[in-house]
N, C-alpha and C positions, 0 to 999 in steps of 0.2 A: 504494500500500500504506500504508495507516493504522494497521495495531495487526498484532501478534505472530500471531496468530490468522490476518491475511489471507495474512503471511510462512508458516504453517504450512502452510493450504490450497496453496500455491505448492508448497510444498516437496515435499508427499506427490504430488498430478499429476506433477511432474518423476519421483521415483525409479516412478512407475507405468508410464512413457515408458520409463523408461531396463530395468526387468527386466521383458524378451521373456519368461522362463522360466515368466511367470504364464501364457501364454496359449499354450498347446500349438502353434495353428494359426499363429502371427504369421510374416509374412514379411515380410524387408525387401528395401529397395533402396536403396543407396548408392551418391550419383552422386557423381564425381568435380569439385571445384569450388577447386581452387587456378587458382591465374593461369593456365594454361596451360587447364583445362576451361574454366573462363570465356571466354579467347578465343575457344575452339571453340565455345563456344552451349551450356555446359552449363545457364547458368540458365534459357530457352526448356524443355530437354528436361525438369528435375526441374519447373518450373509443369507442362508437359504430364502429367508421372507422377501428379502430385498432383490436378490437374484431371481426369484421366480417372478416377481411385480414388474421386473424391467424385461424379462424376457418375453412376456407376454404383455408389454407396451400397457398395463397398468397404471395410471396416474392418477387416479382420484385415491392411493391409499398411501397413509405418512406413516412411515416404523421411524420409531424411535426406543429409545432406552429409559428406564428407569431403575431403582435403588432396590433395596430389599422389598419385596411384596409379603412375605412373614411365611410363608409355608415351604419350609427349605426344603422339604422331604420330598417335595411334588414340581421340583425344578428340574431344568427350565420350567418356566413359565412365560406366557402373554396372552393379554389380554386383546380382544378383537373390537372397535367399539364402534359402533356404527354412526351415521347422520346423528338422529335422534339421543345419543347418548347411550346408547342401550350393551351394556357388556355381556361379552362371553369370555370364563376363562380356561384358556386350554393349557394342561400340566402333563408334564413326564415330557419333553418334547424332544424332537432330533430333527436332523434336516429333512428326511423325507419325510416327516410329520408335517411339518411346517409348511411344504411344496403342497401336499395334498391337502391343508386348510386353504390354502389360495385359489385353489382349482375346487372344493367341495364348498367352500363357505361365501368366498370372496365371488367369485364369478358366476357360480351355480346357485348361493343363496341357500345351501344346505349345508346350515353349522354341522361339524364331526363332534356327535355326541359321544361318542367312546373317548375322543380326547379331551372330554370336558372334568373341570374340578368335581362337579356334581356326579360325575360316572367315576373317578377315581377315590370319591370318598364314599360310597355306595358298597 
């Protein structure tokens, strides 16, 4: 960054990132990435999220990272969370987990109930 101007360009792409409320259809997924997802292989499963969203020219969905979500035993984790606010959260996860939530949940609109919290505490 050289002048005020390239800091400006920086600045406005970040807050474009950060307010979902511009684009009706934006879903996210937040995967779990403190010490404890990390051991589990959260960083494999969110490349996988990311990788499958750009291979198949996906743009309306933001992955991002977050801290401890408290259920260590059931990591990775992430959460799926659609327009309206509405979460699902999927646990035990690996990379071909994660490719198959994009393709069953994200584009087909059929959440993978076996990989859900509610099916692994069951």
């Amino acid at each position: 960054m050289k002048s005020l101007s390239e800091l400006d360009i920086i600045r406005k792409r970040a807050l474009n990132e950060l307010n979902l409320h511009d684009k009706p259809d934006r879903i996210r997924i937040v995967v779990g990435m403190a010490t404890c997802g990390i051991a589990a292989g959260a960083e494999p499963v969110m490349k996988a999220f990311v990788d499958e969203l750009e291979r198949r020219n996906i743009d309306n969905v933001h992955v991002t990272k977050t801290g401890c979500i408290g259920v260590c035993r059931l990591e990775p984790i992430a959460d799926v969370i659609n327009a309206k606010g509405e979460k699902i959260t999927y646990v035990n996860l690996d990379e071909k987990k994660a490719r198959r939530i994009v393709v069953e949940h994200l584009i087909n609109g059929r959440p993978v109930s076996e990989y859900t919290a509610g099916k692994a505490e069951s």
